[in-house]
N, C-alpha and C positions, 0 to 999 in steps of 0.2 A: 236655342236660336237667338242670335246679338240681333239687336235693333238698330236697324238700318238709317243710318244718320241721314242721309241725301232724303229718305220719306221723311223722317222728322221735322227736315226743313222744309219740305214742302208743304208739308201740314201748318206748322207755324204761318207758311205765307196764307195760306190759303184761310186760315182763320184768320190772319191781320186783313187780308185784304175783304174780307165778309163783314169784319167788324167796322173794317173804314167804308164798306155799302151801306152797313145797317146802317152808322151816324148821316151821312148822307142824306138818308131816304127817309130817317127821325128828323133833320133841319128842314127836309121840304116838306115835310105831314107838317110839322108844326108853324112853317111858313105861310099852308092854306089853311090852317087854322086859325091864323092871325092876320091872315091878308088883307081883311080890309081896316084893320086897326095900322098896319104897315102904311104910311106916307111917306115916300122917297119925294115928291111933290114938294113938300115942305123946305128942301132942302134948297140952298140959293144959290145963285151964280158962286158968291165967297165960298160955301161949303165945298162945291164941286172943285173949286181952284185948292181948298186945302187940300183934298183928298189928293190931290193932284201930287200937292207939294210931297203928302206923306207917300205915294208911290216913289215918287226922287228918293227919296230917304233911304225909303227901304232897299231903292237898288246902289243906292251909295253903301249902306250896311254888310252888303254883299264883299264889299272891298274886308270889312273887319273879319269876318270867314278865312276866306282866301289868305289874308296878312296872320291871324292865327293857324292857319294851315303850316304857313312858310317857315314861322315860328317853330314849329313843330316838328319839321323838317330840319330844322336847325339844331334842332335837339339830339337827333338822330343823326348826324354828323353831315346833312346834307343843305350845299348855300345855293341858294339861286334867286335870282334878281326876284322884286317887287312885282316889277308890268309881266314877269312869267308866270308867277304864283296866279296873279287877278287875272291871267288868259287861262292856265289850266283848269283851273278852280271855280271860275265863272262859265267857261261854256260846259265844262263838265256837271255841273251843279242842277242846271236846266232838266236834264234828265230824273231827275228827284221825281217827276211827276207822272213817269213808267211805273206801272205795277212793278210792285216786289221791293222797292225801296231800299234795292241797291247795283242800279243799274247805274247811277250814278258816282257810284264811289269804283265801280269799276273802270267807266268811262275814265272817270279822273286818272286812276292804277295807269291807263292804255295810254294817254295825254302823256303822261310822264316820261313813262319808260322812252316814248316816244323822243322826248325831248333830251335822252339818253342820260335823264336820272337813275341810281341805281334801284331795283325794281326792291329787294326787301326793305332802306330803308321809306322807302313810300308807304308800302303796304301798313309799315308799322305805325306810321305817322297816322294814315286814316283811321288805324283799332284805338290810337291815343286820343286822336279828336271826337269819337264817340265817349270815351272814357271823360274827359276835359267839359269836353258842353252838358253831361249831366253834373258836375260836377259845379259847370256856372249856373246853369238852372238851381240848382238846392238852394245856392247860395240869397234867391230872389224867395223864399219858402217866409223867411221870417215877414214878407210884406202882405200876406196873406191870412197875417195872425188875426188881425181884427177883422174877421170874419169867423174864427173860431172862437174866440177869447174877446168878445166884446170889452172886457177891461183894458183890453192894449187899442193904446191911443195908436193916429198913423203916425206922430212922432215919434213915438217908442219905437213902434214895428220899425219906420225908417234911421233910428238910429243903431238900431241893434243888426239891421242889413247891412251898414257901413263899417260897423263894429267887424260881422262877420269876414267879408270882404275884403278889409285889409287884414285879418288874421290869414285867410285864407290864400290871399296873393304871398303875404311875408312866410309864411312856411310852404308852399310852394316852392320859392325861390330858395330859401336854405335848402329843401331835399331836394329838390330835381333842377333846380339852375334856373337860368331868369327866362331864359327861350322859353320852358313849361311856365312861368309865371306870366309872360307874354302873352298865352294863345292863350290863357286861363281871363285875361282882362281884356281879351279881342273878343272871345264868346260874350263874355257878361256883358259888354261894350253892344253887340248886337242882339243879344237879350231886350234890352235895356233901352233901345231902340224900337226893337218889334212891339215890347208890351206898352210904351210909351205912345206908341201909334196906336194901339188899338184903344186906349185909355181915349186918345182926340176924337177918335173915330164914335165913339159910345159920348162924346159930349155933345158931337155936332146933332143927336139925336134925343140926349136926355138933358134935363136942365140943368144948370149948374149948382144948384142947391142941392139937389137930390142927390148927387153921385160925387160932392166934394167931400163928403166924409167919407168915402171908401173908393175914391180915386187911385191911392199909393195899394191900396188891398185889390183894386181891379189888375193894375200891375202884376201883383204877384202873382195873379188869378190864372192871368193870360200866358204867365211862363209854365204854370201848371198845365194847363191844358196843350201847350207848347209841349213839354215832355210825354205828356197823354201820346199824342200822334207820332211824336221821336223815335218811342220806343215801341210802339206797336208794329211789327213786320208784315208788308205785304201793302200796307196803305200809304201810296203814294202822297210825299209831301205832309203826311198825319190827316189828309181831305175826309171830314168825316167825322175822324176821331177828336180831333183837337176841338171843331165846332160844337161836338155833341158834349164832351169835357166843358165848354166853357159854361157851355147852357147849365147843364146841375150846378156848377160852383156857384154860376152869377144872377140864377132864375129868382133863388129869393129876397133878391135886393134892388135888383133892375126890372121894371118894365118890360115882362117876356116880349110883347110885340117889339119897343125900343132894342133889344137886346138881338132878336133874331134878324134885323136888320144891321145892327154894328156886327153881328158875326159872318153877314155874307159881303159886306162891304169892308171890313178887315181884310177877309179873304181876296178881294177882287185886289186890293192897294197890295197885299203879298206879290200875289199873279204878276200882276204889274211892274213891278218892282223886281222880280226875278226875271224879268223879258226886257227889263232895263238893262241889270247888270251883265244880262247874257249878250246884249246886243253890245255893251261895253266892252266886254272879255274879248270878243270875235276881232274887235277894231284892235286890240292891242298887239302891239309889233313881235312877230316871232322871231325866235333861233336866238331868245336873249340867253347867256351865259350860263352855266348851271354847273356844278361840281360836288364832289367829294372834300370836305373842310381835311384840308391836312392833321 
C-alpha cells in the first residue's frame, strides 16, 4: 500500500501547527513566570515613539520582499511594474497569519494570475523564493559564531558575514544572472532589517553595557530563530516557534524576564508593520502593465 501524500501533508501541518501552540503557550507560562519581573512601565514616551518608528520600518521592508519577489519573476522570464509586485505581494502576504502557512502564497498564485501573469512562471518564482530566503538566512549564521566560539570576536563574526555575502551575491550572479543575485540581496536587505529591530527592541530593555558585546550575535540570533518559524509548516507567520527558538539561543546571555518582553514586543512591531504594508499594498494603483519578457 503507497503512502498517501495529501495525509503526509496534513500530518506535517498539523504537527507545525501543534508545535507553533506549544511555543506559544511555552512564551505565555514563561511570561507568568516572569511577570512581575516584566516592567513595560519603565519604558518612556521616546521608547514607545521608537517602537513606533521600528513598526514603519518593518512595513517599509515589506517593499524589499515584494521587490525580491519581482526579481524573481524576472528570472523566469516574467516583467511587471514595481507598484504591481508591492500590491500583489503585500496584500497577498497579510494572510501569512492563517493556519497552515500557505495560504498566502496561494493568495499571491490567485493575485497574479489574476493580473493575467502567466500562472507556471509564478508558481515557480514562489518555490525559488523559499529556496533564496533560506539561502539569505545562512548567510546571517557566521553573526552568531560568538555565542558558540567565544574566541570569535563581533568583528571577526562581522567581517567574515560580509566576506560571506559578497561571495555569495557574486556567484550567484555568474550562475543564475543578476535578477537571482537581486532577490538574493532584497531578502538579506529584509533579514537585516528585521534582526536589526529586534536587536533595538532588546536595548530599549536591556542596558547597553550588557548586550554591546553580543549585539551583532543577537542579530544572527534572531535570523535563526527567523528560519525556526520559516520552516516549520502549519504555524502561521513561525507565531510560537520563532519566539520559543529565540528564548534557548538567547536565555543564557540576556535577562530571561528583559528577553521575554523584547520577544513579545518584537512580535507586536512585526504585526504592525505587516498591517502597514498591507494597508500600503491595497492603496496601490491597479491594472499596472505586466508581460512575458520577449
Amino acid at each position: 500500500m503507497k503512502p498517501d501524500p495529501t495525509q503526509a501533508r496534513r500530518m506535517l501541518h498539523w504537527f507545525g501547527s501543534g508545535l507553533g501552540a506549544a511555543g506559544i503557550l511555552f512564551v505565555l507560562l514563561k511570561l507568568a513566570q516572569y511577570r512581575e519581573q516584566i516592567d513595560l512601565a519603565r519604558l518612556g514616551a521616546e521608547d514607545w515613539f521608537v517602537l513606533l518608528l521600528l513598526a514603519i520600518a518593518s512595513g517599509f521592508s515589506g517593499l524589499l520582499l515584494a521587490l525580491g519577489w519581482r526579481a524573481l519573476l524576472q528570472h523566469h522570464g516574467v516583467t511587471i511594474a514595481p507598484a504591481a509586485a508591492i500590491r500583489i505581494y503585500g496584500i497577498s502576504q497579510i494572510a501569512k497569519y492563517v493556519p497552515s502557512n500557505v495560504v498566502h502564497l496561494i493568495g499571491r498564485q490567485a493575485l497574479a494570475v489574476a493580473e493575467n501573469l502567466p500562472a507556471w512562471p509564478v508558481a515557480k518564482s514562489t518555490v525559488w523564493e523559499l529556496g533564496v530566503l533560506l539561502c539569505a538566512a545562512a548567510l546571517f549564521v557566521p553573526l552568531a559564531l560568538p555565542f558558540v566560539a567565544p574566541e570569535w570576536s563581533q568583528w571577526l563574526a562581522a567581517l567574515l558575514f560580509v566576506a560571506c555575502a559578497m561571495l555569495a551575491v557574486l556567484l550567484v550572479r555568474r550562475t543564475l544572472g543578476t535578477h537571482a543575485a537581486t532577490a538574493l540581496c532584497a531578502y538579506a536587505g529584509f533579514l537585516g532589517v528585521s534582526s536589526v529591530s529586534f536587536c533595538i527592541v532588546l536595548l530599549l530593555l536591556v542596558p547597553d553595557a550588557a548586550l554591546a558585546p553580543y549585539a551583532l550575535g543577537v542579530c544572527g540570533a534572531y535570523v535563526l530563530g527567523w528560519v525556526a518559524g520559516f520552516v516549520t509548516p502549519g504555524a502561521p507567520a513561525g507565531v510560537g516557534v520563532r519566539e520559543m527558538a529565540l528564548y534557548f539561543l538567547l536565555a543564557a546571555f540576556v535577562d530571561q524576564a528583559d528577553l521575554l518582553a523584547a520577544v513579545v514586543l518584537a512580535r507586536m512591531v512585526s504585526v504592525s508593520g505587516d498591517v502597514l504594508f498591507y494597508l500600503g499594498a491595497v492603496g496601490t494603483r491597479r491594472g499596472i502593465n505586466a508581460g512575458v519578457t520577449p
